[in-house]
KOLTORGU-848652 format. One record per residue (C-alpha): residue in one letter; x, y, z. Coordinates in steps of 0.2 Angstrom, whole numbers, plus 5000, padded with zeros to 4 digits. Layout:
% residues N
<node r="A" x="X" y="Y" z="Z"/>
...
//
This chain:
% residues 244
<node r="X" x="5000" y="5000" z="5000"/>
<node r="X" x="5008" y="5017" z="4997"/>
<node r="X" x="5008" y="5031" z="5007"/>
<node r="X" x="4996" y="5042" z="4998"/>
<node r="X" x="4982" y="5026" z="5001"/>
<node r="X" x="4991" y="5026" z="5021"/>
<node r="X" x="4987" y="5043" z="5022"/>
<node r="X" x="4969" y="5043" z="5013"/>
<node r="X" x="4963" y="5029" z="5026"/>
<node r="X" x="4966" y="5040" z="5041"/>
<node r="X" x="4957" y="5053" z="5034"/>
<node r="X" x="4939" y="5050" z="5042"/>
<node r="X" x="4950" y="5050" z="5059"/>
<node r="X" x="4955" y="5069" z="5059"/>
<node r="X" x="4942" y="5079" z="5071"/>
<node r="X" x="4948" y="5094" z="5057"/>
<node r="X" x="4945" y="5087" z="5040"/>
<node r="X" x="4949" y="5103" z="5031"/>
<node r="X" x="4967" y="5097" z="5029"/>
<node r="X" x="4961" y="5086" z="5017"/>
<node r="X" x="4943" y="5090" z="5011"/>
<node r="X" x="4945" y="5109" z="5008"/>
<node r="X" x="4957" y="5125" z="5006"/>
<node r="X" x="4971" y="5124" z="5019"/>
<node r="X" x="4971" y="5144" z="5013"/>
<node r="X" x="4983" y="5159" z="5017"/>
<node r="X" x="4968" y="5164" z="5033"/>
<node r="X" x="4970" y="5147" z="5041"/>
<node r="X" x="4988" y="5148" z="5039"/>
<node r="X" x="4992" y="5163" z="5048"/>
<node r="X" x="4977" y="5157" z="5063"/>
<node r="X" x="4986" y="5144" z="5066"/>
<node r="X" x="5003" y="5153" z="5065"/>
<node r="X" x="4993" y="5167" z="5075"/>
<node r="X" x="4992" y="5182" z="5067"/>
<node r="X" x="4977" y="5193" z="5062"/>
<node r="X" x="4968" y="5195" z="5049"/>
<node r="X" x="4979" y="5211" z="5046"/>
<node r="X" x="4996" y="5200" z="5049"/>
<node r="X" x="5008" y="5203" z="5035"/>
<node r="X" x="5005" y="5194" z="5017"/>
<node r="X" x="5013" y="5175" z="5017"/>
<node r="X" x="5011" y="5173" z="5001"/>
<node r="X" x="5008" y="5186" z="4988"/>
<node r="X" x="4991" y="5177" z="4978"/>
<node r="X" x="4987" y="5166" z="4992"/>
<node r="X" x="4984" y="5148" z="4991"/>
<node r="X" x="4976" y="5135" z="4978"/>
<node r="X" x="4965" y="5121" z="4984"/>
<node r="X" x="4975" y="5104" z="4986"/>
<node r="X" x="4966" y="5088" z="4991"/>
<node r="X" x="4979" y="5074" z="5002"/>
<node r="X" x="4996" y="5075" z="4998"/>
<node r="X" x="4997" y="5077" z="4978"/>
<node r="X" x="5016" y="5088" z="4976"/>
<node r="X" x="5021" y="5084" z="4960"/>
<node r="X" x="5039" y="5071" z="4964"/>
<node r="X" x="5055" y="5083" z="4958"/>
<node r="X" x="5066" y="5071" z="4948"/>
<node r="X" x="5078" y="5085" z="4945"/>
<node r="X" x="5079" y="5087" z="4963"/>
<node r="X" x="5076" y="5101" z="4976"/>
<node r="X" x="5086" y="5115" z="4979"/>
<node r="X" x="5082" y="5125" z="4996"/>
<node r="X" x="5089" y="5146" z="4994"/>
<node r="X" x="5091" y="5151" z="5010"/>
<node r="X" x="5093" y="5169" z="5005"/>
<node r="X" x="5079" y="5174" z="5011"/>
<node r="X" x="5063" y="5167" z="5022"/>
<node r="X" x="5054" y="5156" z="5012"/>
<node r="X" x="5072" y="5145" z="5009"/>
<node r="X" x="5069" y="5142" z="5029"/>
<node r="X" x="5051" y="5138" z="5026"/>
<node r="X" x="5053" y="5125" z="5012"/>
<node r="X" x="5069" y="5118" z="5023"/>
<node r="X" x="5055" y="5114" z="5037"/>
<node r="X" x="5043" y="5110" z="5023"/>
<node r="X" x="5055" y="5096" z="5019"/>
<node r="X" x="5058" y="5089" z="5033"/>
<node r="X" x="5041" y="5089" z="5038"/>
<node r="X" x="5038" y="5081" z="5024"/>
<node r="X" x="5049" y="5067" z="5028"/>
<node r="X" x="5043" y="5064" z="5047"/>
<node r="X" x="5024" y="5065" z="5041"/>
<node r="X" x="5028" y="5051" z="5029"/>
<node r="X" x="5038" y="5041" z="5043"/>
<node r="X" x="5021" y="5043" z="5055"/>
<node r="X" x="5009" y="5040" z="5041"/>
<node r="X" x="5018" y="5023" z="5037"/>
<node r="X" x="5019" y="5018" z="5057"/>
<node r="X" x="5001" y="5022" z="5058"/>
<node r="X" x="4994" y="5014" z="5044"/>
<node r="X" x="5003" y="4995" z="5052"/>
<node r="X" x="5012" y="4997" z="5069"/>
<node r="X" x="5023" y="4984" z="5075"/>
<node r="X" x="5013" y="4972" z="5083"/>
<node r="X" x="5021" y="4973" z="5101"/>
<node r="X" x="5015" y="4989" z="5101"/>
<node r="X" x="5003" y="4995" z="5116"/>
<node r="X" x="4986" y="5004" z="5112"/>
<node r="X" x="4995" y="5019" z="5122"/>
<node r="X" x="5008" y="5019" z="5108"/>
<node r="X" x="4997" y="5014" z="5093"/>
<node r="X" x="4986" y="5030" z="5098"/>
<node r="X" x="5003" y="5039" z="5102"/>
<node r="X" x="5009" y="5036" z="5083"/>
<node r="X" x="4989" y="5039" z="5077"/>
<node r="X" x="4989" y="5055" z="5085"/>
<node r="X" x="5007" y="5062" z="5080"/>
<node r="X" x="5005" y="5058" z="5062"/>
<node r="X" x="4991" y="5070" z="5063"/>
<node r="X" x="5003" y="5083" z="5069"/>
<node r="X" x="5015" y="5078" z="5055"/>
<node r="X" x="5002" y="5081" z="5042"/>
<node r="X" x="4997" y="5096" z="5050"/>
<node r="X" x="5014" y="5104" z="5049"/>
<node r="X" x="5018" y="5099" z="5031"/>
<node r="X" x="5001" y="5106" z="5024"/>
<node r="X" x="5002" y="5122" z="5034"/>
<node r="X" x="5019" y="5124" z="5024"/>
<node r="X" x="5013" y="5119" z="5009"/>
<node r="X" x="5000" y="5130" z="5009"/>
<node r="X" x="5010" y="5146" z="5015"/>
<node r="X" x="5022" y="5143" z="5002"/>
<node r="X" x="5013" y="5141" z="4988"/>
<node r="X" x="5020" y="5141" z="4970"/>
<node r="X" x="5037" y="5143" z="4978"/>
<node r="X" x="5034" y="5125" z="4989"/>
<node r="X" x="5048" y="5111" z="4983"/>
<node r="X" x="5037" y="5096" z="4977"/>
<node r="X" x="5036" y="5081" z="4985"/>
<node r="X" x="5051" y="5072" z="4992"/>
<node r="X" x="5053" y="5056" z="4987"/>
<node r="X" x="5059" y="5044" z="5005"/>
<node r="X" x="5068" y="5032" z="5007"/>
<node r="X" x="5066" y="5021" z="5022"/>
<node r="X" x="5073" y="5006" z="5018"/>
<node r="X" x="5084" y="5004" z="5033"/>
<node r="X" x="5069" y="5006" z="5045"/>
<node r="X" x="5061" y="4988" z="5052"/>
<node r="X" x="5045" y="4996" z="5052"/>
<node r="X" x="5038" y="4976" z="5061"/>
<node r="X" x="5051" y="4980" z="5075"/>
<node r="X" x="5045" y="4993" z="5089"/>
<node r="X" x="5064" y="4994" z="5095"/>
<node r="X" x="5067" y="5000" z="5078"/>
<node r="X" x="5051" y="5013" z="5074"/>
<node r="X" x="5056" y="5018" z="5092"/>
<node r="X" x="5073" y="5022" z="5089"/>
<node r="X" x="5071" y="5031" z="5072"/>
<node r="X" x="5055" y="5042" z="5080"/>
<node r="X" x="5069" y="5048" z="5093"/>
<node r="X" x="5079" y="5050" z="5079"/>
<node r="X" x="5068" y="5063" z="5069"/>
<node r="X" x="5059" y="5069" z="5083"/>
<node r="X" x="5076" y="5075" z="5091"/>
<node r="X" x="5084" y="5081" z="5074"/>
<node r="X" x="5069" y="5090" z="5070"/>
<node r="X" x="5068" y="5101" z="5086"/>
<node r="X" x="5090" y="5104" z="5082"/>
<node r="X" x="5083" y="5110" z="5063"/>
<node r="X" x="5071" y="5122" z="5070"/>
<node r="X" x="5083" y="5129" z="5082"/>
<node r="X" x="5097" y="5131" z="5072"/>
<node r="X" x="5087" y="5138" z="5059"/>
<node r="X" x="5078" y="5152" z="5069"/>
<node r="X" x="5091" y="5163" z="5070"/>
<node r="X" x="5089" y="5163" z="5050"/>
<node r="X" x="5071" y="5170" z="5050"/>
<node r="X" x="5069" y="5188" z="5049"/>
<node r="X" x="5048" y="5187" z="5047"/>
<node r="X" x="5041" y="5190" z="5066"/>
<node r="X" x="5025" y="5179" z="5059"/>
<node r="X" x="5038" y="5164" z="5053"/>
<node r="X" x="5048" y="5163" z="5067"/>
<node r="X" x="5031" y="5163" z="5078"/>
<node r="X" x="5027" y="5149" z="5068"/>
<node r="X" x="5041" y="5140" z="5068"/>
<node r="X" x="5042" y="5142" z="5087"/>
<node r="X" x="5025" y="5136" z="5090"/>
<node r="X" x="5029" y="5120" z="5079"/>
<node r="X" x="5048" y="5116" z="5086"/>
<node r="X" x="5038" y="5116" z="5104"/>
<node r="X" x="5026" y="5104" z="5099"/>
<node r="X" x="5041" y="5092" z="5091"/>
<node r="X" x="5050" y="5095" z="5111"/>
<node r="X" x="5033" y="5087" z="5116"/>
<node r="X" x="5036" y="5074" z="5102"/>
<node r="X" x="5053" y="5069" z="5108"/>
<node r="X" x="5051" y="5069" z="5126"/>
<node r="X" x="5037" y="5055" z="5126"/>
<node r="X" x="5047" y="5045" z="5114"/>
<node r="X" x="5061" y="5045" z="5125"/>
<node r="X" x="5051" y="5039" z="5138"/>
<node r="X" x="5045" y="5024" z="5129"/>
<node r="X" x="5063" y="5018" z="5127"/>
<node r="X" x="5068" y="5022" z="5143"/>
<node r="X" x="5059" y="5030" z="5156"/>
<node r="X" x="5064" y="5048" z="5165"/>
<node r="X" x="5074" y="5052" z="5149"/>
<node r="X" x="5065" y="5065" z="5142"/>
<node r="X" x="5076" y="5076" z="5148"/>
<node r="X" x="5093" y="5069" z="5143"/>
<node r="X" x="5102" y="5084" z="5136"/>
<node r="X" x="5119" y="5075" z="5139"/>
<node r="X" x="5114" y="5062" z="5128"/>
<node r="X" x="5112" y="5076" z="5113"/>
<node r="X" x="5127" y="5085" z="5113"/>
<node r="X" x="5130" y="5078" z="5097"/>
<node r="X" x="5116" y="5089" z="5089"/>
<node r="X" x="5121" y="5104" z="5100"/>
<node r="X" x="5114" y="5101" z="5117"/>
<node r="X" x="5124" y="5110" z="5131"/>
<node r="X" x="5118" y="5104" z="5148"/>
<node r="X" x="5124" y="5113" z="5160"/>
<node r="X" x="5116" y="5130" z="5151"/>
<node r="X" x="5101" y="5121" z="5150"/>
<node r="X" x="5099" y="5122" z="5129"/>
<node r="X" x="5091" y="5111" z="5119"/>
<node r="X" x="5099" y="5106" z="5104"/>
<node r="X" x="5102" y="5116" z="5089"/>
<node r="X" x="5111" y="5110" z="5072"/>
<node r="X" x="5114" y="5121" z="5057"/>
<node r="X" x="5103" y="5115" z="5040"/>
<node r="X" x="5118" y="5108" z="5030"/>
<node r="X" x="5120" y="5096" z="5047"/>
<node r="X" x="5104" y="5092" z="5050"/>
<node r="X" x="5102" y="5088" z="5030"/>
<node r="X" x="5118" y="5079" z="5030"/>
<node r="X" x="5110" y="5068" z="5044"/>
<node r="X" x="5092" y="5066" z="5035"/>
<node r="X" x="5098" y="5063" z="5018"/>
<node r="X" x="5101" y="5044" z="5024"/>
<node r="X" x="5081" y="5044" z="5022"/>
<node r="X" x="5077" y="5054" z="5006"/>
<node r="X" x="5081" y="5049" z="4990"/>
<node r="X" x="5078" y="5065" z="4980"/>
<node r="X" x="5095" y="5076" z="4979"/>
<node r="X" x="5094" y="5092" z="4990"/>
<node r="X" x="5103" y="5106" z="4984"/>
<node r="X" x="5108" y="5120" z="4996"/>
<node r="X" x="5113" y="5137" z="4991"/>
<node r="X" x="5118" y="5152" z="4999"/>
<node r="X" x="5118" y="5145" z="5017"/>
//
């Protein structure tokens, strides 16, 4: 089963069917990031209508400018993209040791996931990346040690992305958004944590490695070509970063 039909089946699930039954439009977009109706512009002709998760697959690759704002927002667009498509694949057939705790805990964060990536998408617009083609072959997606140990993985790589990047944002509205979206990933992290070993949540010497520093209490924070560096092992579509 692909993850379009993964993702199609969970639809009668979400309490908030708009994400996939209507305009995920410019309005709802800066509600969610919390702006006003008079926030500034997001994008300049607002949004087209999109039904699932139809982004045209780049076979030419993507390229992410980070000369400006929306080069941030399609970096977090991609990655989104990646953990949504992670989530909707563990949802759609857990591992069968999974508790009905953790099988809601997965049904509930791949909502999250979708969320995120369609609130980008739709922000975007025409200046979105398509659709990032993944590759999760190295993933035993029957083994909960295994789904357990890469949610940890992406959970804490995307709150270092978000981090790292939001000394990049110069938008107040962006880096709102992105704040409110990095602290929800935190939430993320901390319970999968706790899954694999109780009390850890909060282990920032075990994430030094992604720019942790303990003893000032930060959490981690890793600069895009990093982070990439460390994702590209699960997308197959070449990334191309310029002026970073």
């Amino acid at each position: 089963m692909t993850m379009k039909n993964n993702e199609l089946e969970t639809k009668n699930e979400l309490q908030e069917k708009s994400l996939f039954d209507k305009t995920v439009g410019r309005r709802s977009f800066l509600q969610y990031a919390g702006a006003g109706a008079a926030g500034i512009a997001l994008v300049a002709a607002g949004c087209k209508k999109d039904r699932g998760y139809e982004n045209p697959t780049m076979n030419g690759g993507a390229t992410l400018d980070f000369k400006d704002d929306f080069g941030v927002l399609n970096y977090a667009y991609a990655l989104e993209q990646l953990e949504a498509a992670f989530y909707v694949k563990v949802a759609s057939a857990p591992p069968s040791s999974f508790t009905a705790a953790q099988k809601a805990y997965f049904q509930d964060i791949q909502f999250h996931e979708i969320a995120h990536r369609e609130f980008f998408k739709a922000a975007l617009s025409t200046a979105a990346i398509g659709s990032l083609e993944v590759d999760f072959s190295s993933i035993d997606f029957t083994s909960a040690s295994s789904v357990l140990a890469t949610a940890m993985a992406f959970e804490d790589l995307g709150v270092s992305a978000y981090n790292g990047a939001g000394s990049r944002i110069k938008n107040a509205t962006y880096l709102l958004l992105a704040g409110k979206i990095v602290s929800v990933e935190a939430r993320h992290a901390a319970y999968v944590r706790d899954l694999i070993s109780n009390g850890t949540f909060a282990d920032l010497n075990s994430l030094t490695s992604l720019g942790a520093d303990n003893a000032k209490g930060l959490d981690a924070a890793l600069t895009p070509d990093k982070v990439l560096a460390v994702a590209g092992k699960y997308i197959k579509t070449k990334i191309n970063v310029i002026n970073l």
